[in-house]
N, C-alpha and C positions, 0 to 999 in steps of 0.2 A: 353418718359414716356406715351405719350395718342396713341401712335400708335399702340397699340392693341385692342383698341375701335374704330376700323374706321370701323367695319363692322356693328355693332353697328350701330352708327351713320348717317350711309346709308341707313340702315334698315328701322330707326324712318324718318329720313326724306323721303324717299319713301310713308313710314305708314301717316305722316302726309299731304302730298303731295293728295295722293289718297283719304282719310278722308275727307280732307278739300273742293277738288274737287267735289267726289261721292255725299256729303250727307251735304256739307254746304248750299243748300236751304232748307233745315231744319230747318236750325238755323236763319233763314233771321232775326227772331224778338228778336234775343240775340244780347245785345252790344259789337261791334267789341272789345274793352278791354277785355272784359269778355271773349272772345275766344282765344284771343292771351294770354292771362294771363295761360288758362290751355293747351295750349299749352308748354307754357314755366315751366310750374310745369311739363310737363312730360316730359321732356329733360332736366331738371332738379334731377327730380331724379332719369332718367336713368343713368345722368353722377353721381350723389351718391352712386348710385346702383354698378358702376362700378370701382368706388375707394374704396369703403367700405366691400361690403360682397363678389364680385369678377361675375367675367363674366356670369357661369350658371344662378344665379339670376338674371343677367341687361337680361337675352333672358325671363326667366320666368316672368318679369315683361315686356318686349316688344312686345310676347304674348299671354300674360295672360289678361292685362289689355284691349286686346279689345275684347274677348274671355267672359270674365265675362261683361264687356259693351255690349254686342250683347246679351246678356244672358238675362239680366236687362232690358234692350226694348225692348226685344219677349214680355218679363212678366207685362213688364209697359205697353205693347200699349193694349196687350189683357184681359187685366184687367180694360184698361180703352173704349174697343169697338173701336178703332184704328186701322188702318190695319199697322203690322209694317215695310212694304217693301213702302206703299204708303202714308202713315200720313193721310188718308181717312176714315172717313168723316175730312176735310181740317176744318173746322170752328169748330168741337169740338176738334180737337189736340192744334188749336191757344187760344181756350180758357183755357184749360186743363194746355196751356205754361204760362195763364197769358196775352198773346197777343192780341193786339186788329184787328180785322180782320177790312180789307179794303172793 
């Protein structure tokens, strides 16, 4: 029954894999629940995505969603004077996060 979703599933864990690696010091000042939490909301409703409306969707939602996320932080970092490859100037991205700089 789920073995037409293994390509799928390879995909997100590649995607999440490389995410997590590339660009998790980024996130150093978000709590690890908080990251594993939307991790799991999106293997979550990639396998919804794939019982429910059918495969084309589970790829338009695997990705789309970092496609419009990449999209969303060109516009958030240069809107807020951010550079969005380097998080530079470092002490206004941390503040901007809520974050207390060291």
């Amino acid at each position: 029954m789920f073995a037409y979703m293994e390509l799928e599933w390879m995909v997100s864990a590649v995607l999440i894999a490389v995410a997590s690696s590339a660009f998790g010091h980024f996130e150093a000042g978000t709590p690890t629940p908080r990251r594993l939490i939307r991790w799991l909301l999106y293997l979550a409703i990639t396998f919804a995505l794939g019982h429910t409306v059918g495969r084309p969707w589970t790829w338009v939602w695997i990705a789309g969603l970092p496609l419009i996320g990449a999209g969303f932080h060109i516009w958030w970092c240069r809107r807020n004077g951010i550079n969005p490859l380097t998080a530079q100037p470092r002490d206004r991205y941390h503040a901007l996060r809520g974050w207390t700089t060291k």
